[in-house]
TORKOL-4160 file (C-alpha; in steps of 0.2 Angstrom, whole numbers, padded with zeros to 4 digits, m for minus):
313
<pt num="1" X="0013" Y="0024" Z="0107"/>
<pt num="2" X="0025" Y="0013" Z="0099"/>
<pt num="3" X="0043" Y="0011" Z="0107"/>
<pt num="4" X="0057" Y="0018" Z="0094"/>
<pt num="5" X="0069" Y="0003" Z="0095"/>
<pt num="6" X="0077" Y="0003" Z="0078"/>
<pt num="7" X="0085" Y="0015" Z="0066"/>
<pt num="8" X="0084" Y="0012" Z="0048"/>
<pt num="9" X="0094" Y="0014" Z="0033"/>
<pt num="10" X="0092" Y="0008" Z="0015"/>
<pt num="11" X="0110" Y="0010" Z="0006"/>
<pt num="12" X="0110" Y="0014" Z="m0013"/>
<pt num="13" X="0123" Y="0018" Z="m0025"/>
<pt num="14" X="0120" Y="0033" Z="m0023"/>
<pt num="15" X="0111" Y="0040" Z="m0008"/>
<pt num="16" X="0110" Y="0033" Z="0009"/>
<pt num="17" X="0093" Y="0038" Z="0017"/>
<pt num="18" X="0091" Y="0036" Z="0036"/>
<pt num="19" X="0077" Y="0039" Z="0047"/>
<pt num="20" X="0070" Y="0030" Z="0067"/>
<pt num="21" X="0057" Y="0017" Z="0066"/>
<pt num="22" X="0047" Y="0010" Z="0078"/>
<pt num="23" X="0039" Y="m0007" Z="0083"/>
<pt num="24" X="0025" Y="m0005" Z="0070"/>
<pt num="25" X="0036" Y="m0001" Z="0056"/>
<pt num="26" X="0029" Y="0018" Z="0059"/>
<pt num="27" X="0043" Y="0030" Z="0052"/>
<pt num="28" X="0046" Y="0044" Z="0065"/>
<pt num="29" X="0055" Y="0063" Z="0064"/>
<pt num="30" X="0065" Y="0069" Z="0048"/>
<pt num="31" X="0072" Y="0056" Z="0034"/>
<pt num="32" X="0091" Y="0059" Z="0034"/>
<pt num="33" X="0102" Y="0058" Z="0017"/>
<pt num="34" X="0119" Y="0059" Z="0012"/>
<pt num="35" X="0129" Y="0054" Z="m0002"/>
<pt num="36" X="0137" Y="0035" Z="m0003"/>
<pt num="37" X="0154" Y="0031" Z="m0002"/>
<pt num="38" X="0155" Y="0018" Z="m0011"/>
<pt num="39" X="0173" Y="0015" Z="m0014"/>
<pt num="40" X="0178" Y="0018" Z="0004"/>
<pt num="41" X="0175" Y="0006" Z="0016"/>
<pt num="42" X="0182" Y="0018" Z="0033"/>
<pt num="43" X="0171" Y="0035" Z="0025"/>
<pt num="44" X="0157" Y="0022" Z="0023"/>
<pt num="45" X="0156" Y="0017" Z="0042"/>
<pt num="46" X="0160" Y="0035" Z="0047"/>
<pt num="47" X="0145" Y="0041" Z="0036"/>
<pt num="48" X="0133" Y="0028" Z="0044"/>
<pt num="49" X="0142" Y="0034" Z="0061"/>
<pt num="50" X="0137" Y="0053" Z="0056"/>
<pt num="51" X="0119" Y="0050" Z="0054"/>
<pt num="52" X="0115" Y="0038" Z="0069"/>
<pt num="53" X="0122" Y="0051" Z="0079"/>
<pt num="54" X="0110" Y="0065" Z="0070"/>
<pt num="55" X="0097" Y="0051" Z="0075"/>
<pt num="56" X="0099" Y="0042" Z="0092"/>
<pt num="57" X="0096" Y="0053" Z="0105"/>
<pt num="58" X="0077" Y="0048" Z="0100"/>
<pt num="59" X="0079" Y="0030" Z="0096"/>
<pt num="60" X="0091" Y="0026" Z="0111"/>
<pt num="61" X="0108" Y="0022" Z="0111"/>
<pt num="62" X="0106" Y="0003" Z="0110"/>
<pt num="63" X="0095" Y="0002" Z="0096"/>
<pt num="64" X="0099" Y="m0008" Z="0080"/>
<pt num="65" X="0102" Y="m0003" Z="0065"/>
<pt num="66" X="0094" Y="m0009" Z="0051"/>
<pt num="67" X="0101" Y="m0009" Z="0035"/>
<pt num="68" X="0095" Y="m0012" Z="0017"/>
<pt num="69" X="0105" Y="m0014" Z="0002"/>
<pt num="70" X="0105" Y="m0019" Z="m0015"/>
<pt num="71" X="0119" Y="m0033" Z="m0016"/>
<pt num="72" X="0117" Y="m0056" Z="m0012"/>
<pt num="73" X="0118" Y="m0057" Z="0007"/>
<pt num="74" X="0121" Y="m0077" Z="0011"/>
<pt num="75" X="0113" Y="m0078" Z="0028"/>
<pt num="76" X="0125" Y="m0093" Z="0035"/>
<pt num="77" X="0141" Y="m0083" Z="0029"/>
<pt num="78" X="0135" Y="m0063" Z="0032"/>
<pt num="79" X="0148" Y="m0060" Z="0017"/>
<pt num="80" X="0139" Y="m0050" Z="0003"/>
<pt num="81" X="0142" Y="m0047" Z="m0015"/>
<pt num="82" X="0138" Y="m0030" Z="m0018"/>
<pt num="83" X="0142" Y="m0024" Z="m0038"/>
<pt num="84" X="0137" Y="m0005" Z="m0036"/>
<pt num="85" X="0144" Y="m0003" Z="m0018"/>
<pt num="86" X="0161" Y="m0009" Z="m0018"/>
<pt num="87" X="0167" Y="m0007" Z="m0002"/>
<pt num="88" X="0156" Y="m0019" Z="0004"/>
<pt num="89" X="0159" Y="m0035" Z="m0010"/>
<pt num="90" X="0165" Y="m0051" Z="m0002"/>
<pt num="91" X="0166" Y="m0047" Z="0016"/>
<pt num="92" X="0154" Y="m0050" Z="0031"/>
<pt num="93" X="0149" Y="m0030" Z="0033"/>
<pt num="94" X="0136" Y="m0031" Z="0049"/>
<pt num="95" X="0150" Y="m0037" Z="0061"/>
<pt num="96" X="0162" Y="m0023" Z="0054"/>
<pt num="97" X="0148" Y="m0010" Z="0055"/>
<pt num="98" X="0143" Y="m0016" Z="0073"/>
<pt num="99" X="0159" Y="m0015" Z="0079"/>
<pt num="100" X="0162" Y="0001" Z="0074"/>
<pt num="101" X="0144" Y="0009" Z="0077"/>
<pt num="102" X="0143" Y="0000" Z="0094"/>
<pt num="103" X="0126" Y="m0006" Z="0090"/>
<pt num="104" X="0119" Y="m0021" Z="0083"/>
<pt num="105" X="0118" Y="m0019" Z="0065"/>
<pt num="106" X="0106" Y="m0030" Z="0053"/>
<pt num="107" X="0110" Y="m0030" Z="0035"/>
<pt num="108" X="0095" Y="m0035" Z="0023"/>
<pt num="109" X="0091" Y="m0036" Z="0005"/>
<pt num="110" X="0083" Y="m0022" Z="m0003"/>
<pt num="111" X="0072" Y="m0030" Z="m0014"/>
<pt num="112" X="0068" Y="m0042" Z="0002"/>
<pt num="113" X="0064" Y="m0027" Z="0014"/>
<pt num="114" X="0053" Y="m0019" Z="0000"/>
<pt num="115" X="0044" Y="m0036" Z="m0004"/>
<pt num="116" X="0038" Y="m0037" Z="0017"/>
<pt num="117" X="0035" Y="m0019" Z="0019"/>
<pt num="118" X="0022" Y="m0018" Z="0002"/>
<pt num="119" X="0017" Y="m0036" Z="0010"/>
<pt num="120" X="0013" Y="m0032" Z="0026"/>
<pt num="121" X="0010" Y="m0011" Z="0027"/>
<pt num="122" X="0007" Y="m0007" Z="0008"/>
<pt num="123" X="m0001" Y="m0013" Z="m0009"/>
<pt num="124" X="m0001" Y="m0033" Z="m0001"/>
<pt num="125" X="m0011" Y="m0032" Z="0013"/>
<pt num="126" X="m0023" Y="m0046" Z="0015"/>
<pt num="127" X="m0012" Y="m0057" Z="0002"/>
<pt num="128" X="m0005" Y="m0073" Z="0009"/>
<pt num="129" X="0007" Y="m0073" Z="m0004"/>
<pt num="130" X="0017" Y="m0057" Z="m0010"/>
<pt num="131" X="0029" Y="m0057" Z="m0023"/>
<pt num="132" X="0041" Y="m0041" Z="m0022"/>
<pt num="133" X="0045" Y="m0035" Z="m0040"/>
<pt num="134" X="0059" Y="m0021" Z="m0040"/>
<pt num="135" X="0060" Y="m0013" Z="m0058"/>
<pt num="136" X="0071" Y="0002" Z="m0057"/>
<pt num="137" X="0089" Y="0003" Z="m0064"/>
<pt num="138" X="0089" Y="m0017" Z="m0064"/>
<pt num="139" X="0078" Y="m0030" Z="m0057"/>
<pt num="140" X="0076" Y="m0037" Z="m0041"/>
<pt num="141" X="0061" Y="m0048" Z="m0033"/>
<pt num="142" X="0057" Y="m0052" Z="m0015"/>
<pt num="143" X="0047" Y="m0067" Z="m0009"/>
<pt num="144" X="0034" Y="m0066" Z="0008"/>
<pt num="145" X="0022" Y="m0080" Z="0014"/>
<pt num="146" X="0009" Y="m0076" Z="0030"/>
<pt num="147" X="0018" Y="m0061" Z="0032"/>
<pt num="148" X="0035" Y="m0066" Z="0031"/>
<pt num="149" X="0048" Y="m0065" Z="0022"/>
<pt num="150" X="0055" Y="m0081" Z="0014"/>
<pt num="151" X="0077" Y="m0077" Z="0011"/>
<pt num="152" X="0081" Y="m0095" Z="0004"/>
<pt num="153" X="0096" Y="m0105" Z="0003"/>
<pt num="154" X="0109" Y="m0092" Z="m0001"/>
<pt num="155" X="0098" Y="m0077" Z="0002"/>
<pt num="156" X="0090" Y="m0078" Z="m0016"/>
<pt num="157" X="0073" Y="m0080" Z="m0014"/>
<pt num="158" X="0059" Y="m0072" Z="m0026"/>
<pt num="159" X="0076" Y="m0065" Z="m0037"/>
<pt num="160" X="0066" Y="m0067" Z="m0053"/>
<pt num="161" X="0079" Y="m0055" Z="m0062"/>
<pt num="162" X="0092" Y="m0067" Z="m0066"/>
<pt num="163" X="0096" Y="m0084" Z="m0075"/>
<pt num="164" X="0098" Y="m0089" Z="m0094"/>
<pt num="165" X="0079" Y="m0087" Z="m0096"/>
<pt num="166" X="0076" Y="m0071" Z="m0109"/>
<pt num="167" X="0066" Y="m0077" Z="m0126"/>
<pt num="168" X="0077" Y="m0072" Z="m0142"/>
<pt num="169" X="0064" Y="m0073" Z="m0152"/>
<pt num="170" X="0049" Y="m0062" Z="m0145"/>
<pt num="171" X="0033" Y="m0067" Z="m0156"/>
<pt num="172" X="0028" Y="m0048" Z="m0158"/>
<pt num="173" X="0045" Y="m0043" Z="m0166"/>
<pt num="174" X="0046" Y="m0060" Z="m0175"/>
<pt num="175" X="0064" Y="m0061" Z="m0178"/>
<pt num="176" X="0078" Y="m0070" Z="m0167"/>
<pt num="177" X="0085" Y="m0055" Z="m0154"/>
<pt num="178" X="0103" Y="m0058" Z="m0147"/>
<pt num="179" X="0102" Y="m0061" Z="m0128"/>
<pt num="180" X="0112" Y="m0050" Z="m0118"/>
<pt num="181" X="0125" Y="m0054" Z="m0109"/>
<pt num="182" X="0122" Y="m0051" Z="m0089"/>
<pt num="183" X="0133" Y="m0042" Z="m0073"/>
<pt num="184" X="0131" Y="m0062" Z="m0065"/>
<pt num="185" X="0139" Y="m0069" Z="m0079"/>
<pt num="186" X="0124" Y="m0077" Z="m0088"/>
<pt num="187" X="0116" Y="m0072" Z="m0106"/>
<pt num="188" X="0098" Y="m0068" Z="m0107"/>
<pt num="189" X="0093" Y="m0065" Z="m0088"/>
<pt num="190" X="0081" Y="m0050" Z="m0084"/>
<pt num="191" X="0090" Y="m0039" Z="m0076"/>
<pt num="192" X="0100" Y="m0034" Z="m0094"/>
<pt num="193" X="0085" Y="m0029" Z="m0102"/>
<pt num="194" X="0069" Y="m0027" Z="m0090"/>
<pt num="195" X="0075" Y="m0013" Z="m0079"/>
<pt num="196" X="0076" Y="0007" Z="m0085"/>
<pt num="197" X="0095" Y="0002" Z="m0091"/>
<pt num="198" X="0090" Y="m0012" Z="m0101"/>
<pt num="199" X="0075" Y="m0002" Z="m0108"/>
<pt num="200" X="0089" Y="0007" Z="m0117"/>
<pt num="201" X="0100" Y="m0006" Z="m0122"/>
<pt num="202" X="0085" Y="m0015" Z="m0130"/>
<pt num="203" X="0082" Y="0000" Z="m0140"/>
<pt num="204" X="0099" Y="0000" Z="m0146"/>
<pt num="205" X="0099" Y="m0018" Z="m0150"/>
<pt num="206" X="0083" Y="m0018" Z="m0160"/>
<pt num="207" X="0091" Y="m0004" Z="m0170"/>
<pt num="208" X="0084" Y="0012" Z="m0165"/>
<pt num="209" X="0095" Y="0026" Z="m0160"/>
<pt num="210" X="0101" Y="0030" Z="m0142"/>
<pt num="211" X="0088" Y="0038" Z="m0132"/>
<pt num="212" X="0086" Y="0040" Z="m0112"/>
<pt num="213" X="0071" Y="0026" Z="m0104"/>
<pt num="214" X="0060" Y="0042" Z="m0099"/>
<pt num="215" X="0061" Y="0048" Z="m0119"/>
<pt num="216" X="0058" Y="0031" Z="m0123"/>
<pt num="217" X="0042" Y="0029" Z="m0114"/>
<pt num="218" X="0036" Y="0047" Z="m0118"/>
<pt num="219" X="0038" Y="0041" Z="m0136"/>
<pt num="220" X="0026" Y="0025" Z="m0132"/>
<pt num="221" X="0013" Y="0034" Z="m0123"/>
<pt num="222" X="0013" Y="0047" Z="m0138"/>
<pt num="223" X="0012" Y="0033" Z="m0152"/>
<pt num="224" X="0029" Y="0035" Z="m0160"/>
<pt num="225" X="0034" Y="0018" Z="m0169"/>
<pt num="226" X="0053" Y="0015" Z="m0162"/>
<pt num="227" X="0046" Y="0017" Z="m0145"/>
<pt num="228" X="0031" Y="0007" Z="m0146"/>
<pt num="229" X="0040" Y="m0007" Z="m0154"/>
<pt num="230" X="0053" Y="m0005" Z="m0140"/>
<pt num="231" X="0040" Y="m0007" Z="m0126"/>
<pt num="232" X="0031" Y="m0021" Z="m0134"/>
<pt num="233" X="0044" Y="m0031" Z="m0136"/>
<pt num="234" X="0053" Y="m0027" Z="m0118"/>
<pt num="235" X="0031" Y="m0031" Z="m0109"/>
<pt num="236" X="0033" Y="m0049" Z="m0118"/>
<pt num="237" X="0049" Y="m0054" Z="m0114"/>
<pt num="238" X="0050" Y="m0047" Z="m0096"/>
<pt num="239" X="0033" Y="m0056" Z="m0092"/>
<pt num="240" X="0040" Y="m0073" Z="m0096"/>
<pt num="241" X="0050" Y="m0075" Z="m0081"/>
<pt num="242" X="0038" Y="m0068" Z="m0070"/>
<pt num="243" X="0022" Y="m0075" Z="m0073"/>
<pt num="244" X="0033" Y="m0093" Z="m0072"/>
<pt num="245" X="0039" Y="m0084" Z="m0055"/>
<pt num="246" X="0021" Y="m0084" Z="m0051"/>
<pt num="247" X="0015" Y="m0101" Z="m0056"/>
<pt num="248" X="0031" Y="m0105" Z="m0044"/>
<pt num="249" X="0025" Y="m0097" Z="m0030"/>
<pt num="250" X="0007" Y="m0094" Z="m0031"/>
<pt num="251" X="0005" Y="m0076" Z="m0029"/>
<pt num="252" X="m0007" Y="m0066" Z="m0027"/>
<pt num="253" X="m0002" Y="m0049" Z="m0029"/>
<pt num="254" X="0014" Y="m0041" Z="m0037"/>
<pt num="255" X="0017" Y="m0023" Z="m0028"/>
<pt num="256" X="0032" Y="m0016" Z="m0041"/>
<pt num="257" X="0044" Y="m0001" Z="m0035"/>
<pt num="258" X="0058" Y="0005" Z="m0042"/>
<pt num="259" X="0059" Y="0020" Z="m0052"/>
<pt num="260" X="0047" Y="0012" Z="m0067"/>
<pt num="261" X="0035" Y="0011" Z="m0055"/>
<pt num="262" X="0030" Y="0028" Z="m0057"/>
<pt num="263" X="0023" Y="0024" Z="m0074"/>
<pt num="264" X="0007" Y="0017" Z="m0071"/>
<pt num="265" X="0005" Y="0015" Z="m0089"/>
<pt num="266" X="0020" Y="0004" Z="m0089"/>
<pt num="267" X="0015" Y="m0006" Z="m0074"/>
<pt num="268" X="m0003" Y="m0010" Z="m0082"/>
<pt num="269" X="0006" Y="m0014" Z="m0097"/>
<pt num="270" X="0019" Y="m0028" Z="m0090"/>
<pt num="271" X="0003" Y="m0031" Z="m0080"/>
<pt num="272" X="m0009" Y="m0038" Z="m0094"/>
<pt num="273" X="0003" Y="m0047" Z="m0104"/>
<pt num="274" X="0008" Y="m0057" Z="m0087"/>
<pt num="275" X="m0011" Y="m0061" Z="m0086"/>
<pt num="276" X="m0009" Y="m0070" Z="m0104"/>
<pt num="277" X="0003" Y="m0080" Z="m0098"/>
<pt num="278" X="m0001" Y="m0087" Z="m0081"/>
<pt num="279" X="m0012" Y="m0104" Z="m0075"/>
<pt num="280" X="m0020" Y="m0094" Z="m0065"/>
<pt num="281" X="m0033" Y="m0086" Z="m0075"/>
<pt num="282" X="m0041" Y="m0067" Z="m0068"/>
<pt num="283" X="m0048" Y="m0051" Z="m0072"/>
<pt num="284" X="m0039" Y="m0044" Z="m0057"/>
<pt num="285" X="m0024" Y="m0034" Z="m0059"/>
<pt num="286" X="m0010" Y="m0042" Z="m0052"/>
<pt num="287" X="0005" Y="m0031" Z="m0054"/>
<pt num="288" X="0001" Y="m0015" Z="m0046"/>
<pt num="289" X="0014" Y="m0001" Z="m0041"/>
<pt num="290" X="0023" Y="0002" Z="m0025"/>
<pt num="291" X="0011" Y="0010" Z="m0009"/>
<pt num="292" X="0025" Y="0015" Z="0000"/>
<pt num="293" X="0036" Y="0024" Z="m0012"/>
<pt num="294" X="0052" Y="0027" Z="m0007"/>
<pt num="295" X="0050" Y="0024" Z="0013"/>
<pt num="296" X="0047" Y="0004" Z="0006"/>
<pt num="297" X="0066" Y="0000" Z="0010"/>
<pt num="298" X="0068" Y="0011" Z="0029"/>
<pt num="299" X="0051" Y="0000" Z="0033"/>
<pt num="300" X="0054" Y="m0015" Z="0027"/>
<pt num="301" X="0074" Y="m0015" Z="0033"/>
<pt num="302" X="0066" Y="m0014" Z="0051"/>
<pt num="303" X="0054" Y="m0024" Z="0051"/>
<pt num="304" X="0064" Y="m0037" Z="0042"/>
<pt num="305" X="0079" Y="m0035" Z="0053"/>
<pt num="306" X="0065" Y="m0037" Z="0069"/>
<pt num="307" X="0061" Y="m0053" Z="0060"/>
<pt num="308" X="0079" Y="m0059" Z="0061"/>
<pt num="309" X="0082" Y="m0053" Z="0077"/>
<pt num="310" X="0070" Y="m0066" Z="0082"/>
<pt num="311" X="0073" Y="m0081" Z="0073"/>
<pt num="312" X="0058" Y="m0079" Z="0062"/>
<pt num="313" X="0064" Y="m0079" Z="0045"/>
């Protein structure tokens, strides 16, 4: 049996979600979650300090904590810039954290940790070159080579979700589109129109009135006009930037996540317009949706944060 050494945690907006992991990446006993303090740095700690408590009589009092996050974690620096968690913008949170928690605490990208565990436990398997594409309420990517996950200069490897790269005059709607203006600053990345958010904001902006992403995609997948223009027009514009994201870097295999990825329909349909526009010419399906679910992040913050730990990445 695998030796328990790590705890895992993977830190949304919302939700913290918690669980022991051992060497193999193997999730073991119950998935704790509580409620994120987002704005409170002190009830933050004390949260994470709550659950490891819950948790380490099985995984042993020295063992690390890995934590994945969504946020820009620089890797020289340890500082983070964290839009939806607050407490945690602009400071170096894993020397706070292990202070506090007296344990050693690894802090990891989300999108990084999900991109590794799809790579090397879920839909990558037997792929030298996985790109990570996270699709939920924004967009995020993550980048792994032989197994191992490539962070970059700054910790922004395989983000494919942002830079001034959105068309504003998509072929299939055959007018000029105004390009959004992004969280980072930028116009046209995306994050402001590819993920479940920007689904909705795209509808607006082509004129139809306000509707949720889930009634928007009902409406495609039952033929309605609105939503079938919606959906075109978001397939050929998010599948610019990543097929050049795969010319880039060669990929084989896309496993997607985040909470689109439960639309297969969706998925397939991102998936064969990124096939029309990429060197690499295949009848294979390229993009294909998440095999781990939701245990993605607790997998891939421990095995990421093992990577770290010994100087692999």
């Amino acid at each position: 049996m695998e030796k328990i050494n790590a705890l895992a945690a993977d830190i949304g907006g919302s939700y913290i979600r918690m669980s022991r992991v051992d060497d193999c990446g193997a999730l073991h006993g119950p998935v704790l979650r509580r409620s994120t303090p987002v704005d409170d740095l002190d009830q933050f700690i004390q949260t994470l300090s709550d659950l490891v408590a819950e948790l380490r009589q099985d995984a042993g009092n020295g063992s690390r904590l890995a934590i994945a996050t969504a946020g820009l974690l620089n890797p020289a620096t340890g500082v983070m810039r964290a839009a939806n968690i607050p407490c945690l913008n602009n400071i170096a949170p894993a020397a706070a954290l292990s202070e506090k928690l007296g344990r050693q605490v690894v802090l990891v990208n989300d999108a990084d940790a999900f991109a590794l565990a799809e790579a090397t436990r879920g839909a990558g398997v037997g792929h030298v070159t996985v790109l990570g594409a996270v699709i939920g309420t924004g967009i995020g990517g993550g980048l792994v080579i032989d197994g191992r996950a490539v962070r970059g200069s700054g910790g922004v490897a395989g983000e494919w979700g942002h830079g001034p790269i959105a068309s504003h005059h998509p072929h299939v709607l055959n007018r000029p589109l105004e390009r959004m203006r992004c969280g980072c600053g930028q116009h046209g990345c995306a994050d402001t129109f590819g993920g479940a958010r920007g689904i909705e904001r795209l509808h607006k902006l082509l004129g139809h009135p306000s509707q949720t992403t889930a009634q928007i995609v009902t409406g495609w997948k039952g033929g309605a006009a609105a939503a079938s223009q919606t959906i075109d027009v978001w397939a050929e514009m998010l599948s610019e930037p990543l097929s050049l994201a795969l010319n880039v870097t060669g990929a084989s295999i896309v496993p997607v996540g985040g909470g689109l990825s439960s639309e297969p329909a969706l998925v397939a349909k991102l998936d064969q317009a990124v096939r029309a526009r990429i060197l690499n010419e295949t009848d294979q399906a390229l993009l294909v949706p998440s095999l781990l679910g939701a245990d993605a992040g607790l997998i891939g913050a421990a095995l990421l944060a093992r990577q770290i730990s010994e100087g692999r990445p």
